[in-house]
C-alpha positions as CSV (number, residue, x, y, z in Angstrom):
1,X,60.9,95.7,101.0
2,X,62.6,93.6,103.9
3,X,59.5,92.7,105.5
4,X,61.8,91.8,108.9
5,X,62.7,95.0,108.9
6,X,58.9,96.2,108.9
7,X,58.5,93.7,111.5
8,X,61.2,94.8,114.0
9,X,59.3,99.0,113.2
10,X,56.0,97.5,114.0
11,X,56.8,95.7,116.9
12,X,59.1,98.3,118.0
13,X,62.1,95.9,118.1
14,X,64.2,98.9,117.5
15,X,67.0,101.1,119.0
16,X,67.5,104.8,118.0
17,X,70.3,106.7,118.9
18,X,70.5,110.4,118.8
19,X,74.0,112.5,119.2
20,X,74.9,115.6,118.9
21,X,78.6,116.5,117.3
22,X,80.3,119.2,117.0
23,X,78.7,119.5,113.4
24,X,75.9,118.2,113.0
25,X,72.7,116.4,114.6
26,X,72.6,112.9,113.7
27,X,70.2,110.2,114.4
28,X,70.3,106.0,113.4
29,X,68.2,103.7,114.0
30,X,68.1,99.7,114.1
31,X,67.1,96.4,114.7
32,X,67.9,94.2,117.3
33,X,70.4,92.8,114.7
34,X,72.4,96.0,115.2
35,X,71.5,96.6,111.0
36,X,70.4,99.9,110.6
37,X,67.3,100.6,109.7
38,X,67.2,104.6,108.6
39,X,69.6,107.2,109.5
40,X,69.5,111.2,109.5
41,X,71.7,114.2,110.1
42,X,71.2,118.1,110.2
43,X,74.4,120.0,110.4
44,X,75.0,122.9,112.6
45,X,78.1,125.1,113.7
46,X,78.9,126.5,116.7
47,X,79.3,130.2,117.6
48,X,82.0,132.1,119.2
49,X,79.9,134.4,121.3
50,X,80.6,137.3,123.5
51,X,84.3,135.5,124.4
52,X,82.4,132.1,124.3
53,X,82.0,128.6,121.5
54,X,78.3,127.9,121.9
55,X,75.1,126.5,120.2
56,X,72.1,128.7,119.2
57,X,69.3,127.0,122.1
58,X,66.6,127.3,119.3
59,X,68.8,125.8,116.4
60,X,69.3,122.9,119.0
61,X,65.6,122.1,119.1
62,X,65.1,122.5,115.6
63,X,68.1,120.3,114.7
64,X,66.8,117.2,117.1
65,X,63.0,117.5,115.6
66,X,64.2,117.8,112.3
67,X,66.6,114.7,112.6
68,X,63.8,112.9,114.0
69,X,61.6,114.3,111.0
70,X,63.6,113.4,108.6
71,X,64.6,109.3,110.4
72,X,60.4,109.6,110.1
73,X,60.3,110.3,106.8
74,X,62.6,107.7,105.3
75,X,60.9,105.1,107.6
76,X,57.7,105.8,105.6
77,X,58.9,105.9,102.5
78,X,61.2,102.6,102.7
79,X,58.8,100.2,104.7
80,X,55.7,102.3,104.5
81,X,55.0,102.4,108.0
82,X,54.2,105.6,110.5
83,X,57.1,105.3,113.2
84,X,54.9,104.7,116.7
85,X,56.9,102.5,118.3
86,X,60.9,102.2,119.1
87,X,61.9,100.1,121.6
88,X,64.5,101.9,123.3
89,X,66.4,105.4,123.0
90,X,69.5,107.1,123.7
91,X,71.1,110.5,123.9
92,X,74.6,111.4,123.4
93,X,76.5,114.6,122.4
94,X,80.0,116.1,122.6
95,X,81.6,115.8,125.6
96,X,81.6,117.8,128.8
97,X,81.1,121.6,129.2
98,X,78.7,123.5,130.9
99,X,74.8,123.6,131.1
100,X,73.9,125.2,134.3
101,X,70.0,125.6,134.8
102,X,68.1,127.6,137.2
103,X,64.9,126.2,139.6
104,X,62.2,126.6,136.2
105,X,64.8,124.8,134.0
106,X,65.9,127.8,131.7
107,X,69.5,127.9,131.0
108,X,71.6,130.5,133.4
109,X,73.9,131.5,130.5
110,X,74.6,129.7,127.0
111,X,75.5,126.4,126.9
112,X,79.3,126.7,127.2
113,X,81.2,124.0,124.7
114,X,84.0,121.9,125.4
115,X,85.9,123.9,122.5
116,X,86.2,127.0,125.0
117,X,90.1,127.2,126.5
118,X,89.0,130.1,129.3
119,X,89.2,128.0,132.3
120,X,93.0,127.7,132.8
121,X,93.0,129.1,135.7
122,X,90.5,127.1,137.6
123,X,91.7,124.0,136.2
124,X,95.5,124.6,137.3
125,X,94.1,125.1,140.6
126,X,91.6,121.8,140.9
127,X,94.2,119.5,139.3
128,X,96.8,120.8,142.3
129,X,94.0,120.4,144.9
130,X,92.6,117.1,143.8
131,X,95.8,115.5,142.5
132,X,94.8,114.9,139.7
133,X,94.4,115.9,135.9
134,X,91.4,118.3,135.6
135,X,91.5,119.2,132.0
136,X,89.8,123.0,130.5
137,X,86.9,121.3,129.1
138,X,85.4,119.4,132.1
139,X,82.5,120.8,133.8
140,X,83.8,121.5,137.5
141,X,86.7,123.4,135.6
142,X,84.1,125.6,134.0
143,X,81.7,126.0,136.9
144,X,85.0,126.6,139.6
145,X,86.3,129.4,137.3
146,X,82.6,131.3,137.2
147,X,82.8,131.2,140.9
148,X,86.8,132.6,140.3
149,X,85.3,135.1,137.8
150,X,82.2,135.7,139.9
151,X,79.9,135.5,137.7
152,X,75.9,136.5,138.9
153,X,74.6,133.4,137.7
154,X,76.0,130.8,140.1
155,X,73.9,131.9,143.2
156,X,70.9,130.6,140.9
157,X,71.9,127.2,139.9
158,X,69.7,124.2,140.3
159,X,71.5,121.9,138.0
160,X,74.7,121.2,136.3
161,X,75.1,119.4,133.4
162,X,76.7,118.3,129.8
163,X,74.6,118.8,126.3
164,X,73.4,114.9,126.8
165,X,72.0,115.3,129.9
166,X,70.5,118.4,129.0
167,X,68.5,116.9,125.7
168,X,67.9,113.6,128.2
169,X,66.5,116.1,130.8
170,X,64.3,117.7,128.3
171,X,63.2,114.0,127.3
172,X,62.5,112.5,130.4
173,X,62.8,114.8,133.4
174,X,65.3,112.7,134.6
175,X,68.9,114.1,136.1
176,X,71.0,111.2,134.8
177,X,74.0,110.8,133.2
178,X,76.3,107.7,132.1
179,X,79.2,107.3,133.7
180,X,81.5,108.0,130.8
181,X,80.1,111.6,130.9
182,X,80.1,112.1,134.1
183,X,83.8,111.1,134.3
184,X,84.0,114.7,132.8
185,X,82.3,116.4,134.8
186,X,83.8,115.3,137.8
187,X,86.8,112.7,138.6
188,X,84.8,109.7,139.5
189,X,85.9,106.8,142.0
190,X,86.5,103.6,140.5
191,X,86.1,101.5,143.0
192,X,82.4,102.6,143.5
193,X,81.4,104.0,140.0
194,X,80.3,107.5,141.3
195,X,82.0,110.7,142.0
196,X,84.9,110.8,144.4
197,X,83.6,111.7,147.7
198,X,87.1,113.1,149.0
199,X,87.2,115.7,146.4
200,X,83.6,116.4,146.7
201,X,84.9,117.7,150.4
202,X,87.8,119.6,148.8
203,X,86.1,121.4,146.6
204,X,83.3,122.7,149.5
205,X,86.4,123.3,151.7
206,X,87.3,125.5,148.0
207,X,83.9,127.6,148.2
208,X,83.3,127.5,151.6
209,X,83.5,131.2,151.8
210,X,80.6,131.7,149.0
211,X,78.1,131.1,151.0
212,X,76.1,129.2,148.2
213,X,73.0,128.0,148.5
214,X,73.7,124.4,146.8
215,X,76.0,121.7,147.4
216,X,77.8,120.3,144.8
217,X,76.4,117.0,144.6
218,X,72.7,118.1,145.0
219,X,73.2,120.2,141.1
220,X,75.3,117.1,139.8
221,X,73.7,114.5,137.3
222,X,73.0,111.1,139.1
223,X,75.6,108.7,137.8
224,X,74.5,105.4,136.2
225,X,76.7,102.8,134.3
226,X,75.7,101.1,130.8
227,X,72.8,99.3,131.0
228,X,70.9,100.5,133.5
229,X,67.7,102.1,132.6
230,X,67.9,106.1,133.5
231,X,64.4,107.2,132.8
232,X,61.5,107.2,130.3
233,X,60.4,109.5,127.2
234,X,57.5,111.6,129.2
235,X,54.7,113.2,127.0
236,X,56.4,116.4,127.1
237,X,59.5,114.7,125.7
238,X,57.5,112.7,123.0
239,X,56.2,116.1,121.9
240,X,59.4,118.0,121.7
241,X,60.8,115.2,119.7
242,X,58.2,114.2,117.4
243,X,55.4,117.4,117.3
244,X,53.5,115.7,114.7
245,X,52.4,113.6,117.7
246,X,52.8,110.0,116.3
247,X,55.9,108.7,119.0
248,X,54.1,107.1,121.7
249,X,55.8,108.0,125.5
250,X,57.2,105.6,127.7
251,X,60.0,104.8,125.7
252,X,63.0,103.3,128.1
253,X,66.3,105.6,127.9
254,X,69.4,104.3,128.5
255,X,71.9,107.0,130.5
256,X,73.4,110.0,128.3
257,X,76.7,109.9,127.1
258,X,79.6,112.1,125.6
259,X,81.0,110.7,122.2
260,X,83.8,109.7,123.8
261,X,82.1,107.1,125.1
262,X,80.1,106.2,122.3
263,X,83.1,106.3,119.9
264,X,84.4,103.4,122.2
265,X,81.6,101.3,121.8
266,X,81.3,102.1,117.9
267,X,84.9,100.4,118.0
268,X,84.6,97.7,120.2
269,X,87.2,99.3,122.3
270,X,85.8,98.5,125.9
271,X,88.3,95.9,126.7
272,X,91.4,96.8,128.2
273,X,94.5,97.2,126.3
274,X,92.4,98.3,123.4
275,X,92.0,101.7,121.7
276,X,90.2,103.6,119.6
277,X,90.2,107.2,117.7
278,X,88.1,109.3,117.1
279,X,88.0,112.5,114.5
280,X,85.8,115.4,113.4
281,X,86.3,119.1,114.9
282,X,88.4,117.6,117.4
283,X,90.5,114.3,117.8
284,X,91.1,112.7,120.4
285,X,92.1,108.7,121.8
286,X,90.9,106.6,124.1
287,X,93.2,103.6,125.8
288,X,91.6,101.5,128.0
289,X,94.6,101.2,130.5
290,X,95.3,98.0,132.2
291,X,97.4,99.9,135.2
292,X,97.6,103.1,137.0
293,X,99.6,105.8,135.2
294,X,100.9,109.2,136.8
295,X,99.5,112.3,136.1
296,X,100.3,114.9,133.0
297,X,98.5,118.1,131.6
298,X,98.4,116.3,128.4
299,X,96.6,113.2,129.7
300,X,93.0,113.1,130.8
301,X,91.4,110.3,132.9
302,X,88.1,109.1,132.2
303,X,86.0,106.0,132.1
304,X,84.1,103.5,129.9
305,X,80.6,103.4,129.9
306,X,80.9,100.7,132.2
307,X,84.0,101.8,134.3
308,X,87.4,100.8,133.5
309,X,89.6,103.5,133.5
310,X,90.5,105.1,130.2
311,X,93.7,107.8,129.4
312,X,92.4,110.5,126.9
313,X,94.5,112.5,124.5
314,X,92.1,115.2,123.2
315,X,93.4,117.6,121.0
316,X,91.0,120.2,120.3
317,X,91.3,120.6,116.4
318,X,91.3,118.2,114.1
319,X,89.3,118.3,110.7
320,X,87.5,122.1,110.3
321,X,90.1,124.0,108.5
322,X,90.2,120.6,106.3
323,X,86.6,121.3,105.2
324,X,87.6,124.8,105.0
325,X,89.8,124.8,102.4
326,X,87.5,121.8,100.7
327,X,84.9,124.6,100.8
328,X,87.2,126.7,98.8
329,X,87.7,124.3,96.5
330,X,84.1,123.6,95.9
331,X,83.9,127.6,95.5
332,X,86.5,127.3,92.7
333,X,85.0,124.0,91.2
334,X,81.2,126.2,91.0
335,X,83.1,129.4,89.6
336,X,84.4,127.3,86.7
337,X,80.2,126.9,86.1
338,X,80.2,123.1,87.5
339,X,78.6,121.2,90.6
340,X,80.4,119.6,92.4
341,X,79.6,116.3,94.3
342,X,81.9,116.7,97.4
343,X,82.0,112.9,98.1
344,X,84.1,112.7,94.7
345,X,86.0,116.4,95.4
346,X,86.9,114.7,99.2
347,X,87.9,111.7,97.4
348,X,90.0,113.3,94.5
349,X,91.9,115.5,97.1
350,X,92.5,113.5,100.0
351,X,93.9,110.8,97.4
352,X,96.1,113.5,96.4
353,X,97.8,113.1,99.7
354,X,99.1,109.5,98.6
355,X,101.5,110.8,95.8
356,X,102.9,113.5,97.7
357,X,106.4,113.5,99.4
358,X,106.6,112.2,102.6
359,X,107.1,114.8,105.0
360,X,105.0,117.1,103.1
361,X,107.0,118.5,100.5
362,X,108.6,121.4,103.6
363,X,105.2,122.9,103.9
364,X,103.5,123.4,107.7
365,X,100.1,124.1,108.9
366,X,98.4,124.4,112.0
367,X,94.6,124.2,111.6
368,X,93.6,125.7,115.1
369,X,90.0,126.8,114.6
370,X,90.0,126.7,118.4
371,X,93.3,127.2,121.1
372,X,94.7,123.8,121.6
373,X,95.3,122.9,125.2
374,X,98.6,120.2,124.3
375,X,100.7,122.9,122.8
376,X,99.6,125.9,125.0
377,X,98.1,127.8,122.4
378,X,94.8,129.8,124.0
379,X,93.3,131.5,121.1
380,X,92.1,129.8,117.5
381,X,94.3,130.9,114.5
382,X,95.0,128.5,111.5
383,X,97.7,129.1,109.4
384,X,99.4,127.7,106.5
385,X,103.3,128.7,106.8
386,X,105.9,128.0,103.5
387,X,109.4,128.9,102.7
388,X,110.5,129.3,99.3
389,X,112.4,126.1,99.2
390,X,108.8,124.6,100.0
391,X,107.7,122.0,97.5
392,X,104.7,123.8,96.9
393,X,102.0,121.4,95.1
394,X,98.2,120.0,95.7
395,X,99.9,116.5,96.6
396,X,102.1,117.6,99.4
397,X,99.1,120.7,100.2
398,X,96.9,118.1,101.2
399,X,99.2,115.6,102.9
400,X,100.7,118.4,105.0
401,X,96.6,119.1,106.1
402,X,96.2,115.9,106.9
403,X,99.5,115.1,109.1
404,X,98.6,118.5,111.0
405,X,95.0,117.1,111.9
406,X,96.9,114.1,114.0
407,X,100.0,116.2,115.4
408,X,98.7,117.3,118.4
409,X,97.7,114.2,119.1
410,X,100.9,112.6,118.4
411,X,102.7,114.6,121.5
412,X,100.0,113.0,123.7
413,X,100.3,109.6,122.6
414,X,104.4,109.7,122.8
415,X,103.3,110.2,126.5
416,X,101.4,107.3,127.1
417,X,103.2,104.8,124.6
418,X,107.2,106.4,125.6
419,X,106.8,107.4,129.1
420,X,104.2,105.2,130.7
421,X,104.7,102.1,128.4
422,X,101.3,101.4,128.2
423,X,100.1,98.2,125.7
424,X,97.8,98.4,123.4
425,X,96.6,95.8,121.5
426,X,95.4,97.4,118.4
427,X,93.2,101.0,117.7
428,X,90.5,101.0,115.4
429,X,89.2,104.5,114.0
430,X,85.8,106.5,112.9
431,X,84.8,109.4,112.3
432,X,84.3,111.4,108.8
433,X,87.9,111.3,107.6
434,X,88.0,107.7,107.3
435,X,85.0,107.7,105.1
436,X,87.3,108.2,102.1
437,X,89.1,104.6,101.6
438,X,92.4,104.3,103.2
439,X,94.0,107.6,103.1
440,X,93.3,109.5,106.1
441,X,93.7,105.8,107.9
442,X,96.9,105.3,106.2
443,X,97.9,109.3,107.7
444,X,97.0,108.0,110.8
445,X,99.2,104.8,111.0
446,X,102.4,106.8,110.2
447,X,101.2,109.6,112.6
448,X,101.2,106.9,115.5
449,X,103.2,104.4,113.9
450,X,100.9,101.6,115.1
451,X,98.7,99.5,112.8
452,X,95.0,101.6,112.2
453,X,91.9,99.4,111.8
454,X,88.7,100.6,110.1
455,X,85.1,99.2,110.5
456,X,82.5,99.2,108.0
457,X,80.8,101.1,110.5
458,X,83.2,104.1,110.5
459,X,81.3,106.6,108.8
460,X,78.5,106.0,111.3
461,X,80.2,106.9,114.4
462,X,78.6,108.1,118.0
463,X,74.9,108.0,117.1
464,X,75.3,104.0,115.7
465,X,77.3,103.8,118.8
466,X,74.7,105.4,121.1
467,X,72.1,102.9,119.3
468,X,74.4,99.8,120.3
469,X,74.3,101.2,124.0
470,X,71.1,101.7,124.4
471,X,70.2,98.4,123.0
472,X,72.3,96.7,125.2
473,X,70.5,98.3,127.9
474,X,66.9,96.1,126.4
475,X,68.7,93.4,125.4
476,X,71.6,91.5,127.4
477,X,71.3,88.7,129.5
478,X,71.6,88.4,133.1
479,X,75.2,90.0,134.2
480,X,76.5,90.4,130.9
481,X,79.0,92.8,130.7
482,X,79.2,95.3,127.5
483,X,82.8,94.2,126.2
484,X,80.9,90.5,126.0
485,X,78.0,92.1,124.5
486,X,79.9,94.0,122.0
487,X,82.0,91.2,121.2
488,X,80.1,88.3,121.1
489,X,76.8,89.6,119.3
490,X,77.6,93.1,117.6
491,X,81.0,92.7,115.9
492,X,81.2,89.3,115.9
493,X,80.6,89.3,112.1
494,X,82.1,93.0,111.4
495,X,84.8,93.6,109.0
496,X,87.2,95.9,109.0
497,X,90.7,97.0,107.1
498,X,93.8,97.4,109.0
499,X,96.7,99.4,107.9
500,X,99.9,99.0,108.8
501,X,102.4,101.7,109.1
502,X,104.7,102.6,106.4
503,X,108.3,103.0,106.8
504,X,108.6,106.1,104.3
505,X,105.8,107.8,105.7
506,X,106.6,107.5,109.6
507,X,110.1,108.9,108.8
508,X,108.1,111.4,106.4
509,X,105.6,112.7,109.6
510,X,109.1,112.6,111.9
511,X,110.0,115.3,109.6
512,X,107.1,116.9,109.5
513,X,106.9,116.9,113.5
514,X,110.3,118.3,113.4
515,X,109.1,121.6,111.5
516,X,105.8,121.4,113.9
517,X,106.9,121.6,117.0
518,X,109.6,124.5,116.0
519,X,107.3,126.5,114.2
520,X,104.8,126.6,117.2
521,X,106.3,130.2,117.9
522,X,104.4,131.1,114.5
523,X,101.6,130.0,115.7
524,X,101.9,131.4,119.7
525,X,103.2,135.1,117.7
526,X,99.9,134.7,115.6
527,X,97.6,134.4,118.6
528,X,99.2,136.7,120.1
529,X,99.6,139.8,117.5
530,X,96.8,138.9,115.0
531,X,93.3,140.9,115.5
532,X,90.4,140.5,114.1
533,X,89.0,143.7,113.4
534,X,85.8,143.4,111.4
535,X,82.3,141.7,112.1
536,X,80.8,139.1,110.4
């Protein structure tokens, strides 16, 4: 037993932090040596309800307190000690949507996820009014287009908000959110760190004629930056988390954040110039820009946790209709009478990937769970598309799967790298793709063609990240700022593996791209003609 360890638990020298992805719950906790100490997950999938992607309320409760349960569990079992104490918490989840709560706190109408694509409408018309890029997913897009829709519930609201303030509200009682959140929920201005007050008066001039009785900025979050302490675990809070009773309140929390934000710290990728990736239902970049850009659908502005501008490419799918077909594998693998370990069946396939040819052997698949905003398509409908000339084989199956889970992402980035020249200095990646050595990383460099560095700390992702912010918060000195922090004291030892693009393979996804962007009439004819007529 590491009897430092035991220490840090006992003394609670200790940083836990919570998020919740698109996929599952997961919760990591560590010392003030950034080592983690325990870690737990609980997986959950969202549901397409009633025209909406949403999370079961209940399920989200039970996911958090089991997470916690579990984090408990192995703390007892590996250091033999009752977790009491932690010296600091933090909440993040996926980024954006909408959480709009009445006066007594109860949700108006289910939480509405950043996967849903039915606020085009509202969006086109704020990014015209503002002047400037209001993506789908953002809050204000989804509240504005109630009010278009005119729906009952927006009379009633007391409080707007994204899934991490909502789980930091139910923690503390405390409106807060960080300010890389907050950047989606509202454009913020960078010159004070809050929400821009100009659009604030264009969007009442908007609703004016509602009659509402709210303001805008009244049922907003308060905006804090990193490090900055945004409220303590109440008793309520310590019960909802830990219902066996043992967590003491008065834990500090640092402010909520989306895992955009937390997938920037997980990286180191603070500073400007520098870059990160992140993958799991949905992909998406983050460049920390060093100058102003101009504005495009395809190109979202947000901030670090601690305010430097950032352009976002998000492309809404990524790697579900990967673990799709992995699940049918498995399926085949346990009708053959054998059990699987999907560690090794992840491993075996995506290694396939590395023999195949290098455009894909002619194949093309679009794995659109969910519409994807950068290609325009509005309704979720994967699709795995071969001619007969295709080179049909398990290599270039699983190449082609994994070239489509970047593609989107790829016409974004051409934007920022082709039209806006922007620098960046390197990218570093996480998420669960990377957890297999090299090969999703390596799809990645050719994808981007720019050199792809992975941490040690890749499989880990938001809710190590989340951890690292909210012991910053604790834990820096005196006016230092979280790229020093970050630097200096939590990566300063880290190792990582950087890949380098391949000639064969770049000119293999050029190929690929080719047959991508053409076919996306497949794909727009699919959504467009395909119904599903039964009911699960």
């Amino acid at each position: 037993m590491d009897q430092n360890m035991k220490q840090a638990i006992v003394r609670g020298e200790t940083s836990l932090g919570i998020e919740f992805g698109s996929t599952r719950i997961k919760a990591v906790l560590i010392n003030y040596k950034f080592e983690t100490i325990g870690s737990s997950s609980y997986e959950w999938e969202n549901q397409l309800i009633d025209g909406y992607w949403t999370y079961d309320l209940d399920e989200m409760i039970n996911g958090l307190q089991e997470t916690y349960r579990q984090l408990k569990q192995e703390v007892e079992n590996k250091y033999g000690v009752t977790l009491q104490r932690i010296g600091s918490i933090g909440c993040s989840a996926m980024m954006q949507g909408y959480t709009a709560l009445d006066k007594a706190g109860e949700l108006l109408v289910p939480f509405r996820t950043w996967r849903n694509a039915t606020t085009g409408k509202a969006a086109a018309e704020l990014t015209e009014k503002f002047q400037f890029k209001v993506p789908q997913r953002w809050s204000i897009a989804h509240l504005y287009q109630a009010i278009l829709n005119e729906e009952e519930h927006v009379t009633n609201i007391d409080y707007v908000t994204t899934l991490s303030g909502y789980i930091h509200w139910l923690l503390t009682g405390s409106k807060a959110l960080g300010l890389g959140d907050a950047s989606g929920m509202f454009p913020i201005d960078g010159s004070v760190l809050q929400y821009n007050e100009q659009m604030m008066k264009q969007f009442a001039e908007l609703i004016a004629d509602k009659d509402y009785p709210w303001n805008l900025k009244d049922i907003l979050p308060k905006v804090y930056t990193a490090g900055e302490h945004a409220g303590y675990l109440n008793e309520t809070g310590a019960r909802l988390l830990d219902p066996s009773g043992s967590l003491q309140s008065g834990i500090p929390l640092c402010p909520p954040e989306g895992d955009a934000g937390t997938g920037m710290v997980a990286t180191n990728s603070v500073k400007k110039r520098t870059g990160n990736i992140s993958v799991g239902t949905s992909v998406f970049a983050m460049i920390v820009l060093d100058k102003e850009i101009s504005v495009y659908p395809e190109i979202d502005i947000v901030t670090t946790p601690d305010g430097s501008p950032v352009g976002m490419v998000l492309a809404n799918n990524c790697s579900s209709d990967i673990n799709a077909w992995l699940g049918l594998f498995r399926e085949f693998y346990e009708a053959m009478g054998l059990k699987p370990d999907m560690n090794e069946l992840f491993s075996v396939l995506f290694n396939k990937a590395l023999e195949a040819d290098a455009d894909g052997g002619g194949l093309l698949s679009y794995g659109y769970y969910s519409g994807e905003n950068i290609t325009g398509i509005s309704k979720g409908r994967p699709l795995f598309v071969r001619s007969p000339e295709s080179r049909f084989n398990l290599a270039n199956f699983m190449r082609v799967h994994l070239f489509t889970a970047f593609a989107a992402l790829r016409l974004g980035m051409d934007i920022l790298t082709q039209k806006e020249h922007v620098t960046i200095d390197h990218i570093l990646a996480h998420g669960g793709l990377f957890k297999t050595p090299l090969v999703a990383q390596q799809m990645c460099a050719a994808a981007l063609n720019v050199p792809v560095s992975v941490m040690s700390t890749a499989g880990e992702g938001g809710a190590w990240g989340m951890a690292i912010l909210t012991s910053y918060m604790v834990n820096k000195e005196q006016d230092e700022r979280l790229a020093d922090y970050l630097t200096t004291k939590v990566f300063k030892d880290a190792k990582g593996q950087k890949v380098y693009p391949d000639r064969t393979d770049v000119d293999g996804f050029a190929l690929f791209m080719e047959r991508y962007t053409a076919g996306l009439a497949i794909e727009q004819a699919a959504a467009d003609h395909f119904i599903e007529n039964f009911k699960s």
